[in-house]
DSSP file (Angstrom, degrees, kcal/mol; ACC not computed):
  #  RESIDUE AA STRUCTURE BP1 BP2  ACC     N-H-->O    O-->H-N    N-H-->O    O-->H-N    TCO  KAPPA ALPHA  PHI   PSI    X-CA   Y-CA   Z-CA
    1    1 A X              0   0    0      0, 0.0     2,-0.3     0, 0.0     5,-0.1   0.000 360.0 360.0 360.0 110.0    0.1  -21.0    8.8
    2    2 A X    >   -     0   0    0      1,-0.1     3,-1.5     3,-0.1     4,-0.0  -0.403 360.0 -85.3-121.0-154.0   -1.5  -18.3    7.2
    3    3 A X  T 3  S+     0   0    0     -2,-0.3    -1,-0.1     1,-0.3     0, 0.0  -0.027 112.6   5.1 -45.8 105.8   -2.9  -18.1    3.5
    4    4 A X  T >> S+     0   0    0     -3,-0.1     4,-1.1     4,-0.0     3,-0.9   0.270  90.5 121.4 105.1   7.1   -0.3  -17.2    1.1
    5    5 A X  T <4  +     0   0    0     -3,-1.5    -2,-0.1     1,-0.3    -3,-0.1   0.450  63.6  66.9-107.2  18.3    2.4  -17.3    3.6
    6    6 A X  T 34 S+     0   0    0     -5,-0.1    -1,-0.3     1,-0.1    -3,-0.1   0.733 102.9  47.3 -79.6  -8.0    4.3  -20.0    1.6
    7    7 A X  T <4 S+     0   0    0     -3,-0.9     2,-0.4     1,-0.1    -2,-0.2   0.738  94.1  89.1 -72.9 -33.3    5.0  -17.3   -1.3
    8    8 A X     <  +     0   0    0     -4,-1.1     4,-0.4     1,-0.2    -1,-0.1  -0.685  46.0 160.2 -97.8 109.1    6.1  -14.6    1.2
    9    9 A X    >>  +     0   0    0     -2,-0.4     3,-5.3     2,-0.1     4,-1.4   0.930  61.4  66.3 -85.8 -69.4    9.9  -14.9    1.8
   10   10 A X  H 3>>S+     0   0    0      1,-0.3     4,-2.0     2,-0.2     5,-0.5   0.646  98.4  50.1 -29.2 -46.1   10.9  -11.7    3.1
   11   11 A X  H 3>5S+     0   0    0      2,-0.2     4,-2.0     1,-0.2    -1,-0.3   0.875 114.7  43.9 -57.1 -38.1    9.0  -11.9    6.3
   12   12 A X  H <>5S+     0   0    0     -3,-5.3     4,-0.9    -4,-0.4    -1,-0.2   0.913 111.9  58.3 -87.8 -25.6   10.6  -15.8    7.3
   13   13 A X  H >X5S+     0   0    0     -4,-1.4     3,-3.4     2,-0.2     4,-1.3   0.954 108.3  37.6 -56.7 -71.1   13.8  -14.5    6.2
   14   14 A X  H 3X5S+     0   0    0     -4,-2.0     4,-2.6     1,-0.3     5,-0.3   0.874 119.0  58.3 -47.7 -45.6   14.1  -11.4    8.8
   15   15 A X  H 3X<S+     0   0    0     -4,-2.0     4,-1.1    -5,-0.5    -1,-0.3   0.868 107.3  39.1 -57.5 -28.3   12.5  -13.8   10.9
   16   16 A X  H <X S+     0   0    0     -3,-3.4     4,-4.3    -4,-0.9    -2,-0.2   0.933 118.3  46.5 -91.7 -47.9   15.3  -16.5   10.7
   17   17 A X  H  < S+     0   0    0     -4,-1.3    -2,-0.2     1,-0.2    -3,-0.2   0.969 114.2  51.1 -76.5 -35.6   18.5  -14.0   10.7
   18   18 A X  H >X>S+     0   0    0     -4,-2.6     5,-2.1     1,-0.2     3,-1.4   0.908 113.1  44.0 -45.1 -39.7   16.8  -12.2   13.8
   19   19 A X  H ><5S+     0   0    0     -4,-1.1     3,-1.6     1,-0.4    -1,-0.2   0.888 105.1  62.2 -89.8 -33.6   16.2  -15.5   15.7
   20   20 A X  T 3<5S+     0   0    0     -4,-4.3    -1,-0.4     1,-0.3    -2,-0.1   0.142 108.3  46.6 -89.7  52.3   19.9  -16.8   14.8
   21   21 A X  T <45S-     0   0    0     -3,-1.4    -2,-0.3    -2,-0.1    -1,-0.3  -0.058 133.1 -93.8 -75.8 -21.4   21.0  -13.7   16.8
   22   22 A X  T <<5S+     0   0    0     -3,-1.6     2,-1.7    -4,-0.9    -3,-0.2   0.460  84.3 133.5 115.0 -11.5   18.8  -14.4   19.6
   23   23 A X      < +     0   0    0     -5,-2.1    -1,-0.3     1,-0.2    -3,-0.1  -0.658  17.7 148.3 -85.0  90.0   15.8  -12.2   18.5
   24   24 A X        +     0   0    0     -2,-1.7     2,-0.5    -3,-0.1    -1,-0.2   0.693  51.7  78.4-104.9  -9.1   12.5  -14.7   19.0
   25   25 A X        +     0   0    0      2,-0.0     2,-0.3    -6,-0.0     0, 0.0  -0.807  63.1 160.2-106.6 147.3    9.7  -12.3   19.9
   26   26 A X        -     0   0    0     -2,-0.5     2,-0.5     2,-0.0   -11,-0.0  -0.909  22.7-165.0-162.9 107.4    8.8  -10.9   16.1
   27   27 A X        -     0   0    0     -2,-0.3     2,-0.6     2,-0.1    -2,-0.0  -0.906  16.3-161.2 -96.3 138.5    5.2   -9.0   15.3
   28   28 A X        -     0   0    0     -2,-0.5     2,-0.4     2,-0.0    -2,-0.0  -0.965  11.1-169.6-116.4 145.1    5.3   -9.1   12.0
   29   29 A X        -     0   0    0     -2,-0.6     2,-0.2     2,-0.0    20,-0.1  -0.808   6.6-161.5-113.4  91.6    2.7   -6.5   10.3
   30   30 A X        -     0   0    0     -2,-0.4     2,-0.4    18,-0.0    -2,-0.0  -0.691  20.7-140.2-107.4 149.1    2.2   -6.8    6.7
   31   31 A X        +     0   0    0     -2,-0.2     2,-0.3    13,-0.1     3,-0.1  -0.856  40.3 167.1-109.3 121.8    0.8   -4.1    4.9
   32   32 A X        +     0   0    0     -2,-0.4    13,-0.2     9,-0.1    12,-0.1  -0.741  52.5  47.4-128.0-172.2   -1.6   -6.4    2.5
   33   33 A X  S  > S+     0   0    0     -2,-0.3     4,-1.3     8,-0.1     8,-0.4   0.687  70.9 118.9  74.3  30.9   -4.7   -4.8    0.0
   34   34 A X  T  4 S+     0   0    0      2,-0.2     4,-0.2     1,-0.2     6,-0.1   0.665  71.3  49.3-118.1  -6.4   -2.3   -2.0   -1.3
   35   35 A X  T  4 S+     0   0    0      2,-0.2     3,-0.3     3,-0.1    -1,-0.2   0.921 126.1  27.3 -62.7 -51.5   -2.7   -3.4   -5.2
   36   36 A X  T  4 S+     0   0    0      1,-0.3     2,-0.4     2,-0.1    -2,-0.2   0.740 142.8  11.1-108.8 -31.9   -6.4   -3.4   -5.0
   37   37 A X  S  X S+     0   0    0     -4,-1.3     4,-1.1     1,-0.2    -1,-0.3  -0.737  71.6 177.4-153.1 103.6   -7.4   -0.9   -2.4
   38   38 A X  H  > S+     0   0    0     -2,-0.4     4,-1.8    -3,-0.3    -1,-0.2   0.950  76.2  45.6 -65.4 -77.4   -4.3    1.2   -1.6
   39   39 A X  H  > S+     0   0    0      1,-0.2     4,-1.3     2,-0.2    -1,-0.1   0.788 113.8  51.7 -53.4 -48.6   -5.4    3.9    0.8
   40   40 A X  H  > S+     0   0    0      2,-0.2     4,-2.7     1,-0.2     5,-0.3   0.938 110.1  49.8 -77.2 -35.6   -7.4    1.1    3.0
   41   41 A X  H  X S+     0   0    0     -4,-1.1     4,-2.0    -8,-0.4     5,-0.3   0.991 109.1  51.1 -53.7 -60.0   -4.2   -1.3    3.2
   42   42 A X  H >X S+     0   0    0     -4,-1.8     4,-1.8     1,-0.3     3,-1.2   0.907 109.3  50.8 -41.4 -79.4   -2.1    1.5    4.3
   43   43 A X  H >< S+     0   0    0     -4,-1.3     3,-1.4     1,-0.3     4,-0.5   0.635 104.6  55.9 -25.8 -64.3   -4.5    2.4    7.0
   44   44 A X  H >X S+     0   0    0     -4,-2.7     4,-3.1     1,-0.3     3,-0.8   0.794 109.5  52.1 -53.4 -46.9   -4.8   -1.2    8.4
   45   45 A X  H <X S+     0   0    0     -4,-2.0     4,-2.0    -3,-1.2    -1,-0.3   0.641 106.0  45.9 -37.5 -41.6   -1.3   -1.2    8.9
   46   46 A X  H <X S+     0   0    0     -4,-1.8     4,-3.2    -3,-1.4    -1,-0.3   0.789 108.2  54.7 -80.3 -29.1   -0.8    1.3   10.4
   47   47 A X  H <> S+     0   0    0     -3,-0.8     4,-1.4    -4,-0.5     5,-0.4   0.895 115.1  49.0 -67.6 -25.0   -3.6    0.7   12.8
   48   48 A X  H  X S+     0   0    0     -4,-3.1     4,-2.8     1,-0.2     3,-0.4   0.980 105.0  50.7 -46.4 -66.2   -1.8   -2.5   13.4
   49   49 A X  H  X S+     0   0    0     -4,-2.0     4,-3.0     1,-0.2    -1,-0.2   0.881 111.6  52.5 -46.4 -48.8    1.5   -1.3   13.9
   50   50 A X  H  X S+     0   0    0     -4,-3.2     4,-1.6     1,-0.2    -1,-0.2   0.907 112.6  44.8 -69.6 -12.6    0.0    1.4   16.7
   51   51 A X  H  X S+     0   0    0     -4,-1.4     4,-1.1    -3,-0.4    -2,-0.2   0.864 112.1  48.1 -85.5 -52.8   -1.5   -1.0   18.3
   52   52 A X  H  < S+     0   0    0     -4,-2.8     4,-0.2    -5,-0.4    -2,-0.1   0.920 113.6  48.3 -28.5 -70.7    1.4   -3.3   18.2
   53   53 A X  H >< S+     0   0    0     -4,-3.0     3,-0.6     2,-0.2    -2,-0.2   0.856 108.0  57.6 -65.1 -39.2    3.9   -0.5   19.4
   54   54 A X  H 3< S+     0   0    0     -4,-1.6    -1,-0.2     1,-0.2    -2,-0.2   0.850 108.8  50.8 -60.5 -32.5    1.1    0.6   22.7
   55   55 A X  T 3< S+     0   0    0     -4,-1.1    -1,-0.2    -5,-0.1    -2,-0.2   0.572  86.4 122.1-106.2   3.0    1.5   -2.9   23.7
   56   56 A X    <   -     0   0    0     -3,-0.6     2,-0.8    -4,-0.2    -3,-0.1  -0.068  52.2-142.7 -41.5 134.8    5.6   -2.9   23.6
   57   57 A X              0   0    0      1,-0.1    -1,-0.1     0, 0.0    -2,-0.1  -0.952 360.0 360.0-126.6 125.5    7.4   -3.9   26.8
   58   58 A X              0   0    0     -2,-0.8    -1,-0.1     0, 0.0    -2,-0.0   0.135 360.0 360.0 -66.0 360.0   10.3   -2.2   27.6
């Protein structure tokens, strides 16, 4: 589990109504630092997310 991720709903909800549909494979990416360093959250996220998206099988 990690750190903070009993506080954080949204993510296990989409996760739970995808899965009772049949949707198990889930990346989740969360955009976190964007109170305290805005511009540098963003970024990571996005590098996540491309990185994420290159490694999709179709």
């Amino acid at each position: 589990m990690e750190p903070g991720s009993g506080i954080e709903h949204g993510n296990s909800y989409i996760k739970d109504v995808l899965g009772a549909i049949g949707v198990t494979n889930i990346e989740s990416i969360l955009a976190e630092g964007l109170a305290s360093e805005p511009e540098k959250g963003k970024q990571a996220a996005i590098k996540q997310a491309l990185e994420v998206a290159a490694n999709l099988k179709l």
